[in-house]
N, C-alpha and C positions, 0 to 999 in steps of 0.2 A: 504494500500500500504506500503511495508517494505521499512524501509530508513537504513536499511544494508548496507555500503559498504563493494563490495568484496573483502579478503585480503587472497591473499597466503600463505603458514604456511611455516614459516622462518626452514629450512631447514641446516643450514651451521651449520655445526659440528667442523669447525676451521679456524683460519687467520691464514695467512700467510703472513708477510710482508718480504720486499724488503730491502735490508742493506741500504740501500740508505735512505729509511723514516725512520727508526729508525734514523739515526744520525738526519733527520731533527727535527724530535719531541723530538728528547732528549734533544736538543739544551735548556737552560732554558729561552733564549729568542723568544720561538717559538711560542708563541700565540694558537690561536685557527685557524683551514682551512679543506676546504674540503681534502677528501683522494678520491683517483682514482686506479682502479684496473678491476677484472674480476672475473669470478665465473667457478670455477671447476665444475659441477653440477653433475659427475659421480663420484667424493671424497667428494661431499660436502663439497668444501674446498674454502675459499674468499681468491683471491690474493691480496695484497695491494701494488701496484708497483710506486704509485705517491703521494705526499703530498705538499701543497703547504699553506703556511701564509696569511690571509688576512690583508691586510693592516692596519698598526698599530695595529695589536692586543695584539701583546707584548706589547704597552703601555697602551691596558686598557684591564682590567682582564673582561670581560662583558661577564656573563651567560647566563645573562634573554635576551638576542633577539640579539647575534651575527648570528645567523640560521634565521634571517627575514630581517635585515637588509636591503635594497635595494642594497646597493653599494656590497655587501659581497653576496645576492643573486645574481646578474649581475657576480661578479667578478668567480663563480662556473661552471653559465653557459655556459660562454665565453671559458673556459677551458677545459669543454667537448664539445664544440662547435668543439673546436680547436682539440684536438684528434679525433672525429669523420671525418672531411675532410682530416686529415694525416691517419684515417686509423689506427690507435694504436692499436683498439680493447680493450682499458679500458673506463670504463663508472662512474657516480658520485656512490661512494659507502657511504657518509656518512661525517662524523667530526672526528677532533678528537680536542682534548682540554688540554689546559695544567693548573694545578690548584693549588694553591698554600692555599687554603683559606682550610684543611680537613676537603676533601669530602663536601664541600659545594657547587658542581656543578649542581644539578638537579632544574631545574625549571618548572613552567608549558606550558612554551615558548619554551623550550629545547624538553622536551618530545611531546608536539605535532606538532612542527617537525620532528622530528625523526617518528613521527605516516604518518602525508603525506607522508614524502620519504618511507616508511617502502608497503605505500598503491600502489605506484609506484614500489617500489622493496623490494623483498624482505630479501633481504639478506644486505637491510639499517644497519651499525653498527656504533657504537659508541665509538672512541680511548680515552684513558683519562690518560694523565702520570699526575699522581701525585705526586708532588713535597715538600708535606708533611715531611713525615716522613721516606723519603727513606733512609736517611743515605747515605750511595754510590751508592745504584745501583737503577738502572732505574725501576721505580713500575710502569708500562705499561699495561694498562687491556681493551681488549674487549668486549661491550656490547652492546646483541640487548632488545627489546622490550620483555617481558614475553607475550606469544600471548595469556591467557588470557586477559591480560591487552587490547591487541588490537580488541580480541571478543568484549568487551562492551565497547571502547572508539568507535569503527564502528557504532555497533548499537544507532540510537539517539532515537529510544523508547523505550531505558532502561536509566537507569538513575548511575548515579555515588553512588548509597545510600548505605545505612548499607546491608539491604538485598541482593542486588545485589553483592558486594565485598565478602560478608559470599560464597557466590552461585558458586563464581569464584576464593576462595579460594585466593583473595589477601590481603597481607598485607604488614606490611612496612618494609617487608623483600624483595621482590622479584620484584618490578614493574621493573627490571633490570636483565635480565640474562647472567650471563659470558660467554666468546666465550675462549677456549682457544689460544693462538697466539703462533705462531711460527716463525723462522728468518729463510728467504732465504739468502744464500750466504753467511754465519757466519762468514765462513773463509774468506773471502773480507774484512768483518766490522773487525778483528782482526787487519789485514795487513793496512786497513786505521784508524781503533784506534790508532795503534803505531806512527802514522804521525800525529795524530791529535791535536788541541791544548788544553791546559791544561786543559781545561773544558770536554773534550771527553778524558777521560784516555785507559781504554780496553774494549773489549768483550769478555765479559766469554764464556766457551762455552753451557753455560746455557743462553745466549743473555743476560747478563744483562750488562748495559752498567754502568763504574765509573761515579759517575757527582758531583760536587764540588760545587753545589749548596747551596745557604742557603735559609735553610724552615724560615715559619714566627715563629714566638716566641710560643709557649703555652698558657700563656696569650692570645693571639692574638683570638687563637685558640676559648679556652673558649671564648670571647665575640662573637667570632660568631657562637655558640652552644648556648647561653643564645639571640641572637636575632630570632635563627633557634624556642626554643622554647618559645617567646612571638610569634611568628605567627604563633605557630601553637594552642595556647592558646587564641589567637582573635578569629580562625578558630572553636573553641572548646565551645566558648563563643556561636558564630553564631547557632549552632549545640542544646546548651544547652536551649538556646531561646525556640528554635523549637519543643524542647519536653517538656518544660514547659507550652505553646501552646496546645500541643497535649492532654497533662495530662488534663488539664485545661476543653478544650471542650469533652474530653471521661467521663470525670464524670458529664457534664452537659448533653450528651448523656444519660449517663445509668441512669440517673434520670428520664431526660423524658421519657425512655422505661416504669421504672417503672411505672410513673403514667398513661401514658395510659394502659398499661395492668390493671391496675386497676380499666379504665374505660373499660376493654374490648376492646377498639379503636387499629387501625393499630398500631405496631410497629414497622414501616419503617422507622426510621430516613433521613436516605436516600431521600427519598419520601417527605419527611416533607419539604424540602428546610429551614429549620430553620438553621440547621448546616452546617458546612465545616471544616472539620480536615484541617492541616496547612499542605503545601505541605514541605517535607522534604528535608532538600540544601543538594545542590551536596558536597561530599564527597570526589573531586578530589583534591581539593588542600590537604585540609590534609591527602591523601593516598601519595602526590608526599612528602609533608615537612617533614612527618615522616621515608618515604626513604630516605631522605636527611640525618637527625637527626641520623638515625642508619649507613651510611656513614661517618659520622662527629664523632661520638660515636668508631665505629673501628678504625680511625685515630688516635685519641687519646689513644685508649688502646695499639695500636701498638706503639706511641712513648713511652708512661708512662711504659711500661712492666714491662721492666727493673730497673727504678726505686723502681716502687709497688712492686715487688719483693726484693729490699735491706730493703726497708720498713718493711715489712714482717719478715724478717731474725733477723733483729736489733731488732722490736719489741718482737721476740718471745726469744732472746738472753738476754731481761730485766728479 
């Protein structure tokens, strides 16, 4: 019996958001909250016409399970409760997040939520303004699920291993694919940029919004690239066990093969119930940590560029 579940193939070719959520999400005290919207399905296009905070999020920066929360699950449904009896006609499209830690927002909590909601709908996306290294303007990115990733995170009799990811061509480059976004009513967010308070300066007309934000320090940065890889070096440890293991009983295997061909006897190891090869761990954390790690890795070459380049110049000018 297949324990497939069935999932949609995510389809949307662009966001569209509403001038109204951008000023919310740009906001740098805007936490993390579900976004509310509708689906073009003859443009392929997500509207994103509602964004709302959950409570206290801006006070606590929390990746691994603001998406399970009880109070913040209630506070989502209530909301689409609430548009459905007015009739709105937008429905729960997803998160979005605000991250100050680069690129250190993907968890395994984060993503298999995103996998329910995504099993529910398809067009589940994921907002992330990162507040990194933007400088002035607003680094705003939408992301769904890579649907291989969701082929074998469905099926549960396949397994998260080396084999399976080779098969499905993932690695820790992609378990995230970009959605491009685009701004309804530009010229709106323009006219209420100019009104707005020092933190909301303009809209370009490239939608990027000024923000007078401050990112965390570099330092900062580095220590949390250097604990992204000790766990993913625990994970690597777990992994390295497992094929020491493996090594170990394959050569107590082909021995035994030997000497019974030597007595003429079966060569079924199998059959022998003598052995068990060690079953191979799941592979999912470190496919999520190392997406993380190559997040946190762009971050940093985006702020350092600049730098590493006068570097460069000066060194080669000795």
């Amino acid at each position: 019996m297949s324990t497939k579940t069935a999932i949609q193939k995510p389809s949307t070719a662009a966001v569209q958001l509403d001038a109204s959520v951008i000023f919310k999400i740009a906001n740098p005290t805007a936490g993390n909250g579900p976004v509310y919207g509708f689906t073009d399905t003859d443009a392929d296009v997500l509207h994103i016409s509602k964004a709302f905070a959950f409570p206290n999020s801006a006070q606590h920066e929390n990746y691994d399970n603001f998406t399970k929360l009880k109070s913040n699950v209630r506070f989502t449904s209530d909301h689409a409760e609430a548009f459905k009896r007015a009739e709105d006609g937008v429905e729960f499209l997803g998160w979005y997040l605000t991250t100050k830690t680069a690129g250190r927002f993907l968890t395994t909590q984060l993503v298999d939520s995103l996998y329910h909601q995504t099993v529910k709908n398809s067009s589940t996306l994921l907002l992330v303004n990162n507040q990194f290294n933007t400088g002035n303007d607003l680094n705003l990115k939408a992301y769904r699920l890579n649907e291989s990733f969701l082929k074998l995170y469905s099926n549960q009799e396949e397994r998260f291993v080396t084999k399976n990811l080779q098969e499905n061509k993932l690695n820790y480059d992609n378990l995230l694919v970009e959605v491009p976004v685009a701004v309804h009513s530009n010229s709106l967010a323009s006219l209420s940029a100019a009104r707005a308070p020092a933190h909301l300066a303009t809209v370009a007309a490239s939608a990027n919004l000024v923000l007078n934000n401050k990112h965390e320090s570099i330092g900062n940065a580095f220590d949390h690239l250097l604990d992204q890889i000790d766990d993913l070096n625990h994970d690597l440890n777990n992994f390295n066990y497992f094929q020491r293991n493996q090594t170990r009983e394959t050569t107590k295997i082909k021995q035994w093969v030997k000497q019974q061909e030597a007595k003429g006897a079966d060569t079924n190891w199998e059959k022998s119930g003598q052995f068990k090869l060690p079953y191979e761990p799941s592979r999912f954390e470190n496919y999520v940590i190392g997406n993380s790690i190559r997040g946190t890795c762009a971050d940093l070459y985006g702020e350092c560029e600049a730098e590493l380049l006068k570097a460069s110049v000066v060194e080669k000018s000795l």
